[in-house]
Jmol script that loads the backbone (N, CA, C; Angstrom):
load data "model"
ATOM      1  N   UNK A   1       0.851  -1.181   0.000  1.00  0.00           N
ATOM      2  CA  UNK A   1       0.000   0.000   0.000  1.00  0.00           C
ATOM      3  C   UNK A   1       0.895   1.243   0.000  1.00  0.00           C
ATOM      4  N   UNK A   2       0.196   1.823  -0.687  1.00  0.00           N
ATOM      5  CA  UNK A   2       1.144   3.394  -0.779  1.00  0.00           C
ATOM      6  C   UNK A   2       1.098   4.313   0.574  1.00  0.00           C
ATOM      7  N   UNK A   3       2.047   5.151   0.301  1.00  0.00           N
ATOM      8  CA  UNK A   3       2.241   6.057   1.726  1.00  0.00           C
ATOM      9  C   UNK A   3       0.943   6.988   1.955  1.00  0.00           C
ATOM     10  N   UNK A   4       0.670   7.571   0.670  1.00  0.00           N
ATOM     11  CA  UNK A   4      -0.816   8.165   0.837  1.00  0.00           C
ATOM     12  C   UNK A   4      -2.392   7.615   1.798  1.00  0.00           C
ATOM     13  N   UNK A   5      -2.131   6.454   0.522  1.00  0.00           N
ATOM     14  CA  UNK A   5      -3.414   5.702   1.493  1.00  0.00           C
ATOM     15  C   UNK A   5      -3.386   5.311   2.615  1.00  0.00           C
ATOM     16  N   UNK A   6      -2.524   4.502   3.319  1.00  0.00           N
ATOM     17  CA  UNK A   6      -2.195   4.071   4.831  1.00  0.00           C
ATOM     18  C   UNK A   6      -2.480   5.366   5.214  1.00  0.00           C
ATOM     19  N   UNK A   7      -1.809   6.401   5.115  1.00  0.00           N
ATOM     20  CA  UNK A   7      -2.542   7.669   6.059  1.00  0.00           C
ATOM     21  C   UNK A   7      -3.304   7.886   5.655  1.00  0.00           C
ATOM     22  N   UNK A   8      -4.266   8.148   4.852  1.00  0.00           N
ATOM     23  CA  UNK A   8      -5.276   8.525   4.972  1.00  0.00           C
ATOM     24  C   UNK A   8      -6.706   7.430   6.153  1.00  0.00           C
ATOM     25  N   UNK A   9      -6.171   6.042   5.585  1.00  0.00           N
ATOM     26  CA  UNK A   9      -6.403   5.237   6.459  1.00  0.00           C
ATOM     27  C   UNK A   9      -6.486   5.331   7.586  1.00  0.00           C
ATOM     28  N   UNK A  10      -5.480   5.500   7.963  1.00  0.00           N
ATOM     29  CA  UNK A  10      -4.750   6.147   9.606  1.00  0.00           C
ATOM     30  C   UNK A  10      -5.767   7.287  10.071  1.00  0.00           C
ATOM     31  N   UNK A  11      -5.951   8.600   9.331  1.00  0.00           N
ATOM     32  CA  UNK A  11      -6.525   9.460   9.775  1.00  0.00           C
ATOM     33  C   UNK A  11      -8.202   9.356   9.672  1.00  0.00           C
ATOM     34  N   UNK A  12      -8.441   8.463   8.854  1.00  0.00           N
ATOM     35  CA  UNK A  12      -9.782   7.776   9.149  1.00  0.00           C
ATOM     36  C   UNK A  12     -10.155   7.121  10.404  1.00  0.00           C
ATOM     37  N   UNK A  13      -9.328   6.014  10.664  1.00  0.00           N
ATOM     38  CA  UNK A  13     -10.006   5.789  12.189  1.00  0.00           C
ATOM     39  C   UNK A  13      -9.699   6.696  13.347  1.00  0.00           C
ATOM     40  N   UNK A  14      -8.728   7.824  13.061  1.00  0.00           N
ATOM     41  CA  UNK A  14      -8.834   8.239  13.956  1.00  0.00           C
ATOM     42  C   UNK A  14      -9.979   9.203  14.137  1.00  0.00           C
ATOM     43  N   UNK A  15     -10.046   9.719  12.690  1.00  0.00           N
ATOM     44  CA  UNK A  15     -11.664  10.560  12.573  1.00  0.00           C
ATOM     45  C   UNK A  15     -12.715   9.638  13.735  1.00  0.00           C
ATOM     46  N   UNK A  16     -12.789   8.468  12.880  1.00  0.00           N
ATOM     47  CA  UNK A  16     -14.054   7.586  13.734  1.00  0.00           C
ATOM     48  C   UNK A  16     -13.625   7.818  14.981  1.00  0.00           C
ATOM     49  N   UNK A  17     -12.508   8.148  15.827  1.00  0.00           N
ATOM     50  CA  UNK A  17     -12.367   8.242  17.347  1.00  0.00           C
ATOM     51  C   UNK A  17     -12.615   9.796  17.819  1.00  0.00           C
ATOM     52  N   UNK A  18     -13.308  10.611  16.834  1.00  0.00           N
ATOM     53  CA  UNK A  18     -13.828  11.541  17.051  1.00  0.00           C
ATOM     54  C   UNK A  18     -12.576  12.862  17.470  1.00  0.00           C
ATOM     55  N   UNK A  19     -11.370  12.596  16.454  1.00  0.00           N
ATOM     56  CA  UNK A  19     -10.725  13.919  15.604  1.00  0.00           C
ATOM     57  C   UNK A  19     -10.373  14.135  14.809  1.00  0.00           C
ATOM     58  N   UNK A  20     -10.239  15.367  14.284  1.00  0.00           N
ATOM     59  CA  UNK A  20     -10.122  16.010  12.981  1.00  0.00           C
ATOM     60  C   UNK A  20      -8.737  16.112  12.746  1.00  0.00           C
ATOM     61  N   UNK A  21      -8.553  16.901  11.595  1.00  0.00           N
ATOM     62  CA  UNK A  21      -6.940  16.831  10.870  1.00  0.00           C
ATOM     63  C   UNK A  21      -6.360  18.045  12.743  1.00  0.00           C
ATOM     64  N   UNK A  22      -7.381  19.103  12.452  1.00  0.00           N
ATOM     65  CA  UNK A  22      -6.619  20.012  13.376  1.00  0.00           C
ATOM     66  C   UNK A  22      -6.144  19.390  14.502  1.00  0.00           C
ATOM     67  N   UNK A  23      -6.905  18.374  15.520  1.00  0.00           N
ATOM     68  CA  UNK A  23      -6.444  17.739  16.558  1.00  0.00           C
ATOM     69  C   UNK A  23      -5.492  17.204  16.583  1.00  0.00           C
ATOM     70  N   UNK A  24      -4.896  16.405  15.372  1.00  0.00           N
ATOM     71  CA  UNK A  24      -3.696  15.351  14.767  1.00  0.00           C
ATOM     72  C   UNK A  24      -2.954  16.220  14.837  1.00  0.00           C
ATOM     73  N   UNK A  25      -2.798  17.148  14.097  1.00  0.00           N
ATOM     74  CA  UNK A  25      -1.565  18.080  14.300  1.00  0.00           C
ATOM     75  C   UNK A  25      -0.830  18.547  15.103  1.00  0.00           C
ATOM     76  N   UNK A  26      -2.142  19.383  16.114  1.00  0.00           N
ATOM     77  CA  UNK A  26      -1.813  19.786  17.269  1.00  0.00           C
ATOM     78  C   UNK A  26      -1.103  18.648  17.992  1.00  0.00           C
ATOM     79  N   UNK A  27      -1.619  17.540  18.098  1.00  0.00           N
ATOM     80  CA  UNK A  27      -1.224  16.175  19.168  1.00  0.00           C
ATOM     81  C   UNK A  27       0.209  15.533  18.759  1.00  0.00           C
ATOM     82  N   UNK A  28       0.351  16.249  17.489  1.00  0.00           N
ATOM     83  CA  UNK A  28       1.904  15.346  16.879  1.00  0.00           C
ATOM     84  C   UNK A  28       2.448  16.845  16.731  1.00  0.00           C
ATOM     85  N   UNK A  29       1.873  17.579  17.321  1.00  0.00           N
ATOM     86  CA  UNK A  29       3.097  19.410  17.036  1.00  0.00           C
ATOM     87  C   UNK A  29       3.454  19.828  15.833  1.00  0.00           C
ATOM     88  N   UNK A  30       2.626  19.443  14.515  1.00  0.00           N
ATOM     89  CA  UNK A  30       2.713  19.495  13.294  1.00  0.00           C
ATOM     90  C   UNK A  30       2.047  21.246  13.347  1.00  0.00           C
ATOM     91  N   UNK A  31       2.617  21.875  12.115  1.00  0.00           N
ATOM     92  CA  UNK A  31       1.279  23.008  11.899  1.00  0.00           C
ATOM     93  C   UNK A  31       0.397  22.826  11.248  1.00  0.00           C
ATOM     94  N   UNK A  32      -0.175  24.008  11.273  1.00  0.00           N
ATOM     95  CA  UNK A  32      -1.636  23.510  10.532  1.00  0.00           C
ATOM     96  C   UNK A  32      -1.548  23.359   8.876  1.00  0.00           C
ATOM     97  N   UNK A  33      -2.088  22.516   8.824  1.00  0.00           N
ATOM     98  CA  UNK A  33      -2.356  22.019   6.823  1.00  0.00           C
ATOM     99  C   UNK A  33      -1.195  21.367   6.932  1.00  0.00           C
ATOM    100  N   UNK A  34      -0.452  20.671   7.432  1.00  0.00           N
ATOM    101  CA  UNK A  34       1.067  20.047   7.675  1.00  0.00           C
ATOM    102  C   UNK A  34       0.312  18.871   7.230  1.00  0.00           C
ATOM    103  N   UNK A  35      -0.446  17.753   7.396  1.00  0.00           N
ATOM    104  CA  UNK A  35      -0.834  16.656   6.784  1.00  0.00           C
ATOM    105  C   UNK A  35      -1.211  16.904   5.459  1.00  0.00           C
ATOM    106  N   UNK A  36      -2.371  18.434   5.217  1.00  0.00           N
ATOM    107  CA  UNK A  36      -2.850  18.022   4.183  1.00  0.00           C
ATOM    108  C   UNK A  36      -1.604  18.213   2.895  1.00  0.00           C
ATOM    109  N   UNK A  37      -0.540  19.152   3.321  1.00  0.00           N
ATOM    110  CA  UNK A  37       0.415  19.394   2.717  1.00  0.00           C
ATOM    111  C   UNK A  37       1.529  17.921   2.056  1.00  0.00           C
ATOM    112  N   UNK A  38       1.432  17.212   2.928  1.00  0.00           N
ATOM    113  CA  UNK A  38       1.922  15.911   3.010  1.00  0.00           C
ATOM    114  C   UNK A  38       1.071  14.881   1.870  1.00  0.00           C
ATOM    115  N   UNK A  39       0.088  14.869   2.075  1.00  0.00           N
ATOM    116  CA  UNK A  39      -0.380  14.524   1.616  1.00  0.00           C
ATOM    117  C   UNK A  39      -0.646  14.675   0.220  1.00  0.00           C
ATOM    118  N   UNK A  40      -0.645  16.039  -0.436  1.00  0.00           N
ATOM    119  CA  UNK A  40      -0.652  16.740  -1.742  1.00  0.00           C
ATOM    120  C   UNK A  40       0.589  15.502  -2.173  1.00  0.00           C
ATOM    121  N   UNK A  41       1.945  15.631  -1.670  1.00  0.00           N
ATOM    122  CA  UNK A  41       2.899  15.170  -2.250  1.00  0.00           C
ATOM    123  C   UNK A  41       3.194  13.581  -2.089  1.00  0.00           C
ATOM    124  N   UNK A  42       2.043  13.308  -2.211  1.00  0.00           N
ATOM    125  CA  UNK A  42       1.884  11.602  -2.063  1.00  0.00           C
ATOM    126  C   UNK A  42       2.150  11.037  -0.895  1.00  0.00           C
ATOM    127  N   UNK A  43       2.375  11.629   0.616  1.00  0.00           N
ATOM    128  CA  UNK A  43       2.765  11.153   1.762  1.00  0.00           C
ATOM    129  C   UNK A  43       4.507  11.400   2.147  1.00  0.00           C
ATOM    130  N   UNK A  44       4.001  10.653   3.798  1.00  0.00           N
ATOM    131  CA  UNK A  44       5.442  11.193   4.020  1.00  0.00           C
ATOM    132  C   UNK A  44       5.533  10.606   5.088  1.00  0.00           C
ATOM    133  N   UNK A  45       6.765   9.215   5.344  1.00  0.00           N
ATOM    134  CA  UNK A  45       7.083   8.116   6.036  1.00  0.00           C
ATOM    135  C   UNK A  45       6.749   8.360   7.816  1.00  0.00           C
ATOM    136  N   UNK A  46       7.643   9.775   7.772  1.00  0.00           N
ATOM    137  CA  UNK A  46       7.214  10.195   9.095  1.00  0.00           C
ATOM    138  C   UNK A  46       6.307  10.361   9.504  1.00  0.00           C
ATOM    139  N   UNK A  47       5.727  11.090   8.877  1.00  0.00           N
ATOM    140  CA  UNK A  47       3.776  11.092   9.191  1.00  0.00           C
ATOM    141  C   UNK A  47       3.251   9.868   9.494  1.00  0.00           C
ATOM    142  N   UNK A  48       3.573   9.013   8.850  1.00  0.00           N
ATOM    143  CA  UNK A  48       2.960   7.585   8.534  1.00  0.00           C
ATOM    144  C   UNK A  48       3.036   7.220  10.224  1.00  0.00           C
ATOM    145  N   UNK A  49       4.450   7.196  10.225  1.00  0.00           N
ATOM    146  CA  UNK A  49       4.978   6.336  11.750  1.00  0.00           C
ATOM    147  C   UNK A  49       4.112   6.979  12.637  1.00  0.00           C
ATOM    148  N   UNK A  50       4.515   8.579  12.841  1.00  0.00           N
ATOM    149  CA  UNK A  50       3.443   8.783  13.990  1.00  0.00           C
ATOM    150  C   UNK A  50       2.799   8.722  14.381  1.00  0.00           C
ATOM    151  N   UNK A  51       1.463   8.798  13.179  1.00  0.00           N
ATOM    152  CA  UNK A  51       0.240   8.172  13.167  1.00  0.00           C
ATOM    153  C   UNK A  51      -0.314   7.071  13.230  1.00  0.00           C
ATOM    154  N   UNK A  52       0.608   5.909  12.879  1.00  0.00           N
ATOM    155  CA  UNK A  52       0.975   4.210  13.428  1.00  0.00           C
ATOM    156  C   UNK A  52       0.569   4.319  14.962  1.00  0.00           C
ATOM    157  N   UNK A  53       1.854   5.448  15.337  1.00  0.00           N
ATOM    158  CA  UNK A  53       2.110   5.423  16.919  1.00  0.00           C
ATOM    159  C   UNK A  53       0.797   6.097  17.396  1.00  0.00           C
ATOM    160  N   UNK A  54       0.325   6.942  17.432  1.00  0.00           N
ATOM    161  CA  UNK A  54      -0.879   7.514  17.970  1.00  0.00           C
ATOM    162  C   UNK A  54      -1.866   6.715  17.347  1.00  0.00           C
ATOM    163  N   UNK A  55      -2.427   5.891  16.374  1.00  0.00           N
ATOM    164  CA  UNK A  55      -3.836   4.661  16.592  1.00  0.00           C
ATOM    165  C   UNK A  55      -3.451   4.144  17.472  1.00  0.00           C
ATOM    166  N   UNK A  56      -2.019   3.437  17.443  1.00  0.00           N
ATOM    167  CA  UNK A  56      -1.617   2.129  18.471  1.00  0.00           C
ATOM    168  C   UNK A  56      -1.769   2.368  20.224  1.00  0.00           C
ATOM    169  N   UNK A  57      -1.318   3.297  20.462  1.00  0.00           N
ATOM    170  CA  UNK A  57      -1.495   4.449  21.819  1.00  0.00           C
ATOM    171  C   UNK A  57      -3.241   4.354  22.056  1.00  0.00           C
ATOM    172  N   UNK A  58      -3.629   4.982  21.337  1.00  0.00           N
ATOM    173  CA  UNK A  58      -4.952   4.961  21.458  1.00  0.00           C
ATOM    174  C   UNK A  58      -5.616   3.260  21.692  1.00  0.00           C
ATOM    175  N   UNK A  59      -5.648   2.920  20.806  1.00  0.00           N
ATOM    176  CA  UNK A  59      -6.188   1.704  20.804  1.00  0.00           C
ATOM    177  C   UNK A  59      -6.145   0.543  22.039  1.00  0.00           C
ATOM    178  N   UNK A  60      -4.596   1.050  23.139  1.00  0.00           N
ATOM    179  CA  UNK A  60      -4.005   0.176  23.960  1.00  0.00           C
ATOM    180  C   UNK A  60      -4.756   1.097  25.207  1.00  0.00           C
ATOM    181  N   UNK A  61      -4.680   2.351  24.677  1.00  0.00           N
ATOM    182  CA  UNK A  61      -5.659   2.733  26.282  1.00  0.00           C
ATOM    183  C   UNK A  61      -6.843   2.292  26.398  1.00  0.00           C
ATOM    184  N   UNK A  62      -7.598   2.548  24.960  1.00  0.00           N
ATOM    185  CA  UNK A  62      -9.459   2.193  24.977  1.00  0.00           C
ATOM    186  C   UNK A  62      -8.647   0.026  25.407  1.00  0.00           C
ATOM    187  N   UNK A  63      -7.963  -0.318  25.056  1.00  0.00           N
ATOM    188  CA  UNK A  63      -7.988  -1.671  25.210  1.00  0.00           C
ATOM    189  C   UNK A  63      -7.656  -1.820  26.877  1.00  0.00           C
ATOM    190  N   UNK A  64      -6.973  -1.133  27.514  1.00  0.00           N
ATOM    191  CA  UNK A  64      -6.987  -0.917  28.845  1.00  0.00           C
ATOM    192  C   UNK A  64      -7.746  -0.714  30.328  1.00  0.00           C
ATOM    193  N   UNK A  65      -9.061  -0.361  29.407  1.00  0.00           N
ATOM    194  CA  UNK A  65     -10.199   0.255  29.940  1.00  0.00           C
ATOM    195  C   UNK A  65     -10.234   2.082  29.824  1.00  0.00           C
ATOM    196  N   UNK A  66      -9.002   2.458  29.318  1.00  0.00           N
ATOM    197  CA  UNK A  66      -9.524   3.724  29.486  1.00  0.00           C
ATOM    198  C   UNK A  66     -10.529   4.301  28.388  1.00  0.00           C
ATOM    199  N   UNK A  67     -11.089   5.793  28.513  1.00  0.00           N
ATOM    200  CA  UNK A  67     -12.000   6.055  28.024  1.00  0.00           C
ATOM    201  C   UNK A  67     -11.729   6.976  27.174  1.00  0.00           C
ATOM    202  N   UNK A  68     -11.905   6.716  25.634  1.00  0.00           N
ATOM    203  CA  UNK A  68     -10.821   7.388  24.732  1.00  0.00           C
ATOM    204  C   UNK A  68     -11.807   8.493  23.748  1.00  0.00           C
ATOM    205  N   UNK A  69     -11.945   9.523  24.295  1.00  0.00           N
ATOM    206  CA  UNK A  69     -12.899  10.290  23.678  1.00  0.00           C
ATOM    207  C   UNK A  69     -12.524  11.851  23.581  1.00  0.00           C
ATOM    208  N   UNK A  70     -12.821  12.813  22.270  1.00  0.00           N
ATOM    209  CA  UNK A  70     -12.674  13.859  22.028  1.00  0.00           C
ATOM    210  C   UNK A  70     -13.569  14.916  23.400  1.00  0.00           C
ATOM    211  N   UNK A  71     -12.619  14.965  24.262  1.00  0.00           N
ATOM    212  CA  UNK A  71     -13.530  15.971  25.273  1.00  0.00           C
ATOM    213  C   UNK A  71     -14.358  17.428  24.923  1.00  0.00           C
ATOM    214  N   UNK A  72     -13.324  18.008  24.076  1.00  0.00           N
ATOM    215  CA  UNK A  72     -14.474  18.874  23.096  1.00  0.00           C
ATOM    216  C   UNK A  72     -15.508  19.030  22.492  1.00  0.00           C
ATOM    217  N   UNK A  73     -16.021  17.591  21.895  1.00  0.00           N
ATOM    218  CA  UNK A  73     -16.811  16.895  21.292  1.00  0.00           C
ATOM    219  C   UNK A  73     -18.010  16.833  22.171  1.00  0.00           C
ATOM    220  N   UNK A  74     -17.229  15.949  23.167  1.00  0.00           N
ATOM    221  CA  UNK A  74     -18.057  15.737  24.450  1.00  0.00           C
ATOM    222  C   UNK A  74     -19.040  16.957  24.941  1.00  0.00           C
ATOM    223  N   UNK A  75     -18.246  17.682  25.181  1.00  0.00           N
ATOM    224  CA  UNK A  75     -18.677  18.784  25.950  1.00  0.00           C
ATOM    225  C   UNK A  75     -19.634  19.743  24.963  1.00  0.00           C
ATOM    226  N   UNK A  76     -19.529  19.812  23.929  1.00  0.00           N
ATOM    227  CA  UNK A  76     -20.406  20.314  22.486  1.00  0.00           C
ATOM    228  C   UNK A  76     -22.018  19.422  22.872  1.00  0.00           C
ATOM    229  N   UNK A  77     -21.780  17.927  22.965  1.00  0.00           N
ATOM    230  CA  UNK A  77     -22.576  17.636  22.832  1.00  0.00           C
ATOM    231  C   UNK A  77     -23.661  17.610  23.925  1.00  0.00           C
ATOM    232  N   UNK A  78     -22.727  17.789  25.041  1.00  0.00           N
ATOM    233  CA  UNK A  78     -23.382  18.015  26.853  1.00  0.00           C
ATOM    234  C   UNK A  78     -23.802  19.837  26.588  1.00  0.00           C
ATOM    235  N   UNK A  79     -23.424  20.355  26.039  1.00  0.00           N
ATOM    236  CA  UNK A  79     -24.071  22.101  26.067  1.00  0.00           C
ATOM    237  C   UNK A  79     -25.123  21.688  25.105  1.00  0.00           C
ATOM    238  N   UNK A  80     -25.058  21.272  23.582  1.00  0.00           N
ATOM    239  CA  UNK A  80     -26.838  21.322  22.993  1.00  0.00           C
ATOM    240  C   UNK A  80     -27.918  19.893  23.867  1.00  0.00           C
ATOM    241  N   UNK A  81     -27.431  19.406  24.899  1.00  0.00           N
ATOM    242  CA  UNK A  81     -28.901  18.743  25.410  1.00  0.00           C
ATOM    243  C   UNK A  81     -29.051  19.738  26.618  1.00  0.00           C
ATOM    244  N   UNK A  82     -28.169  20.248  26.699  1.00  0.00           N
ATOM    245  CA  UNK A  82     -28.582  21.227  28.284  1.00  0.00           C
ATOM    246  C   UNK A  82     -29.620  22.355  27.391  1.00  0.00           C
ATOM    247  N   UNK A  83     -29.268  22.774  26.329  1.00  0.00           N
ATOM    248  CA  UNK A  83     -29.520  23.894  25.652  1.00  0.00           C
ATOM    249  C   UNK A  83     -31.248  23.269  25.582  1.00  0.00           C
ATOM    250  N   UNK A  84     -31.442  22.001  25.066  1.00  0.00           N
ATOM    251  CA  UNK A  84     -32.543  21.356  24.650  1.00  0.00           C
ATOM    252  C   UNK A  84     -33.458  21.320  25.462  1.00  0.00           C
ATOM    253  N   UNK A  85     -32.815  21.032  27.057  1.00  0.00           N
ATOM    254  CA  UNK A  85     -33.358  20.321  27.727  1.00  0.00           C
ATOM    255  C   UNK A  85     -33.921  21.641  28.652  1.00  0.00           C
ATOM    256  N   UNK A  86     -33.413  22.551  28.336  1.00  0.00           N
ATOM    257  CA  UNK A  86     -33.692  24.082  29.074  1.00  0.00           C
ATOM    258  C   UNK A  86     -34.907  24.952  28.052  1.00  0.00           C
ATOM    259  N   UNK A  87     -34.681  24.985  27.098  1.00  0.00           N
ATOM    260  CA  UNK A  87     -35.543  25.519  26.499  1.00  0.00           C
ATOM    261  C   UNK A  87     -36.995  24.820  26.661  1.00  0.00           C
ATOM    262  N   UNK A  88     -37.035  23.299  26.592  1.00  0.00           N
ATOM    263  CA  UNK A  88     -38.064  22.998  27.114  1.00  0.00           C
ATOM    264  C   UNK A  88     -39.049  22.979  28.132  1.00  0.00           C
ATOM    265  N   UNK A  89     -37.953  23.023  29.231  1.00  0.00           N
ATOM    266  CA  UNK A  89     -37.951  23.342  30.828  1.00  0.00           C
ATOM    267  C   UNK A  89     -38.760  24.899  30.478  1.00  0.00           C
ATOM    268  N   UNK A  90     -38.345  25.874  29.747  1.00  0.00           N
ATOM    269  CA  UNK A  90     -38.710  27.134  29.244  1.00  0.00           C
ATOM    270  C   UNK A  90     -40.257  27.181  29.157  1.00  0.00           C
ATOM    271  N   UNK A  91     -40.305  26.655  28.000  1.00  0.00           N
ATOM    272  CA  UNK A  91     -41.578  26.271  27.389  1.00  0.00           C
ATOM    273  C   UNK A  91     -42.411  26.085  27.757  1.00  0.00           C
ATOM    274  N   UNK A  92     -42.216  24.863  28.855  1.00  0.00           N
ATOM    275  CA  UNK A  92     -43.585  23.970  29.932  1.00  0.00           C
ATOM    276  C   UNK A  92     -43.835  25.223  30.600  1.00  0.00           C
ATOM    277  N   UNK A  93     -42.612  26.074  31.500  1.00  0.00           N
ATOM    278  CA  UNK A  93     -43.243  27.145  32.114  1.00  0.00           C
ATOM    279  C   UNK A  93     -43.903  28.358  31.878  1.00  0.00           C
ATOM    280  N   UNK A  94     -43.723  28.368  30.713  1.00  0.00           N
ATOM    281  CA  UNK A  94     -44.235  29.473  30.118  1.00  0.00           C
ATOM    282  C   UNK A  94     -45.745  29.297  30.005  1.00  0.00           C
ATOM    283  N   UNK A  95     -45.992  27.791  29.153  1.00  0.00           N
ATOM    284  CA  UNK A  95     -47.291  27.707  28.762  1.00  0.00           C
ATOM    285  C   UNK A  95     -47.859  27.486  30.536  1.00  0.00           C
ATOM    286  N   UNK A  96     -47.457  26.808  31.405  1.00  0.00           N
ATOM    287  CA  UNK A  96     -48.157  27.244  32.640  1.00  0.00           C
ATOM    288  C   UNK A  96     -48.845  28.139  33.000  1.00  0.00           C
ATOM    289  N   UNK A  97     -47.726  29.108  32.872  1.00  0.00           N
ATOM    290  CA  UNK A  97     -48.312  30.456  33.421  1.00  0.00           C
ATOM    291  C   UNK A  97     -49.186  31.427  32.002  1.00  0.00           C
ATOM    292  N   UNK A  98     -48.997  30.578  30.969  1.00  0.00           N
ATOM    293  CA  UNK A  98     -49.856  31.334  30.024  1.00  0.00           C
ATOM    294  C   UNK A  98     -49.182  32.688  29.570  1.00  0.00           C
ATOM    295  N   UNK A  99     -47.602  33.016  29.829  1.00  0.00           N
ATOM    296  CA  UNK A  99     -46.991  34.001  29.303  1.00  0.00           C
ATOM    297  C   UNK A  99     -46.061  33.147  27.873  1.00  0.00           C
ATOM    298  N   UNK A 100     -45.235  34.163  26.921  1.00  0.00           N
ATOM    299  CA  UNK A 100     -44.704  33.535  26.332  1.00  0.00           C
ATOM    300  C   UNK A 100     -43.005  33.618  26.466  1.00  0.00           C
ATOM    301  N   UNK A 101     -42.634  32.536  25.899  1.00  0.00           N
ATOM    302  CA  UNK A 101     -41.614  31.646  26.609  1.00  0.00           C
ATOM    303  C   UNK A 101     -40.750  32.674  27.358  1.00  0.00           C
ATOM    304  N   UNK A 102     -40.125  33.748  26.362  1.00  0.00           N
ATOM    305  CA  UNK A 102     -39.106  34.484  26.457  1.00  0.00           C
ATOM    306  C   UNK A 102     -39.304  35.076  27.568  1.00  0.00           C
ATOM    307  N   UNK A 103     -40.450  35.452  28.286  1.00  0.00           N
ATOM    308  CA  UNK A 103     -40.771  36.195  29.443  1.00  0.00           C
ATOM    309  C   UNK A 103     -40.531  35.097  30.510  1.00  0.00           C
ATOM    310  N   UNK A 104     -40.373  34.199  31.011  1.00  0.00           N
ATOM    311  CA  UNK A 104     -39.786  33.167  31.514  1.00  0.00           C
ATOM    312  C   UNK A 104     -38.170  32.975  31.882  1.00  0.00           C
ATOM    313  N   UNK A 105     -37.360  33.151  30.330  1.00  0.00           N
ATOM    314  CA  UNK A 105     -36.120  32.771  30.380  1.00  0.00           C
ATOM    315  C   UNK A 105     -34.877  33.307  31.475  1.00  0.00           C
ATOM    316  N   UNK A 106     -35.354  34.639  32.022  1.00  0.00           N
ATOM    317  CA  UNK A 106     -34.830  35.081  33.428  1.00  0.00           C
ATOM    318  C   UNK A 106     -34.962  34.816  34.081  1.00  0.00           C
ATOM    319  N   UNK A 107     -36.093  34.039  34.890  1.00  0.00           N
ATOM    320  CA  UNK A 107     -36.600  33.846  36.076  1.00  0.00           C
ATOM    321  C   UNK A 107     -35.785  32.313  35.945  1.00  0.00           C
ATOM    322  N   UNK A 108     -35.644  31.808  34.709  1.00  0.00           N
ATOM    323  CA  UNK A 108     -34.775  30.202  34.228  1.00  0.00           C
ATOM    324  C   UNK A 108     -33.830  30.565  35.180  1.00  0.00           C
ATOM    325  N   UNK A 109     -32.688  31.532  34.099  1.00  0.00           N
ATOM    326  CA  UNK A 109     -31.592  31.709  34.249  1.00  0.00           C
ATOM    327  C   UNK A 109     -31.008  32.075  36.007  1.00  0.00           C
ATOM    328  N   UNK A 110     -31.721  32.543  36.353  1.00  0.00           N
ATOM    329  CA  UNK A 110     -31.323  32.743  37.848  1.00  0.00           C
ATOM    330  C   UNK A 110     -32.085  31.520  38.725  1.00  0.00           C
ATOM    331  N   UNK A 111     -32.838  30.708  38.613  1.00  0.00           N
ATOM    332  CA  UNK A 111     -32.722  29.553  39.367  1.00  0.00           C
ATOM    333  C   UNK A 111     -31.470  28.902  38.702  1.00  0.00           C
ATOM    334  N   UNK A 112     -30.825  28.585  37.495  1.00  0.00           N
ATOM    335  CA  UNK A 112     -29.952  27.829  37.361  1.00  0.00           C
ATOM    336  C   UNK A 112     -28.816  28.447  38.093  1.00  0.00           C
ATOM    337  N   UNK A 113     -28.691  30.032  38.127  1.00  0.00           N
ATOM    338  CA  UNK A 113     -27.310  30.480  38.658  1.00  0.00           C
ATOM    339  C   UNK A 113     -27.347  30.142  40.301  1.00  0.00           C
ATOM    340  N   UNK A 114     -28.539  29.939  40.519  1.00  0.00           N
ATOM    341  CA  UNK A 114     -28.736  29.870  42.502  1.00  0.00           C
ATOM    342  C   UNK A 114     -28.339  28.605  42.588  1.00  0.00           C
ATOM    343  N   UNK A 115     -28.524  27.422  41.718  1.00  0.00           N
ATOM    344  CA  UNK A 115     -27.906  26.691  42.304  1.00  0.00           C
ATOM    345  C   UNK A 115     -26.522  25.840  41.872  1.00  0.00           C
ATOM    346  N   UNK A 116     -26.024  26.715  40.518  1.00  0.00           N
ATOM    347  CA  UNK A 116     -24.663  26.893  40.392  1.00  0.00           C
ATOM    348  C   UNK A 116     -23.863  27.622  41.703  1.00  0.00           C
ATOM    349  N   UNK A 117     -24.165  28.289  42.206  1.00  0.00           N
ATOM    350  CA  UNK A 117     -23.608  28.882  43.527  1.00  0.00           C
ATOM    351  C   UNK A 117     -23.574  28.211  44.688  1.00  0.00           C
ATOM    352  N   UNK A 118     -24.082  27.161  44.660  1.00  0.00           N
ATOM    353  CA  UNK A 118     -24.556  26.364  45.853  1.00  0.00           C
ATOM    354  C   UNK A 118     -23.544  25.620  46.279  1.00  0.00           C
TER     355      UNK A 118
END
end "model"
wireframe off; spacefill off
backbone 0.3
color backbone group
């Protein structure tokens, strides 16, 4: 297999482990467009290895028990159900009281901050 494809390979499962080219870079101290640059020119051995080394790394922690996940990702996806799960919270109270929603969303926001303070 050519040097191209194996990485691209490579940067496929790591996609599926939920990062992008920018994360790879950053994590191997490359700059930015440094793969895709590599890549233009049919690959590049070093790249290859590192990226060997970081699936293999990865793969031995998730095989370890640890828990091998894009925390950014994570956390993206924990702010739109809070976002979801608040606006609804919104909603029910609003139609309660028979005002509309937006007249609500303060009286939200400061029960959530009272017991962020807590």
């Amino acid at each position: 297999m050519d040097l191209k494809k194996e990485t691209e390979e490579l940067l496929n499962i790591l996609k599926s482990q939920g990062f992008d080219r920018s994360q790879i870079e950053q994590e191997l101290a490359y700059s930015d467009n440094y793969i895709a640059q590599q890549l233009s020119k049919g690959g590049n051995p070093k790249l290859l290895a590192k990226l060997k080394k970081l699936v293999a790394s990865r793969n031995m922690k998730a095989a370890e028990g640890y828990v091998v996940v894009d925390v950014g990702a994570a956390l993206r996806r924990i702010e739109a159900r809070q976002e979801v799960s608040l606006s609804a919270i919104a909603e029910i109270l609003a139609h309660q009281r028979n005002l509309p929603t937006v007249s609500v969303l303060g009286e939200l926001e400061a029960a959530i901050n009272k017991r962020l303070s807590v």
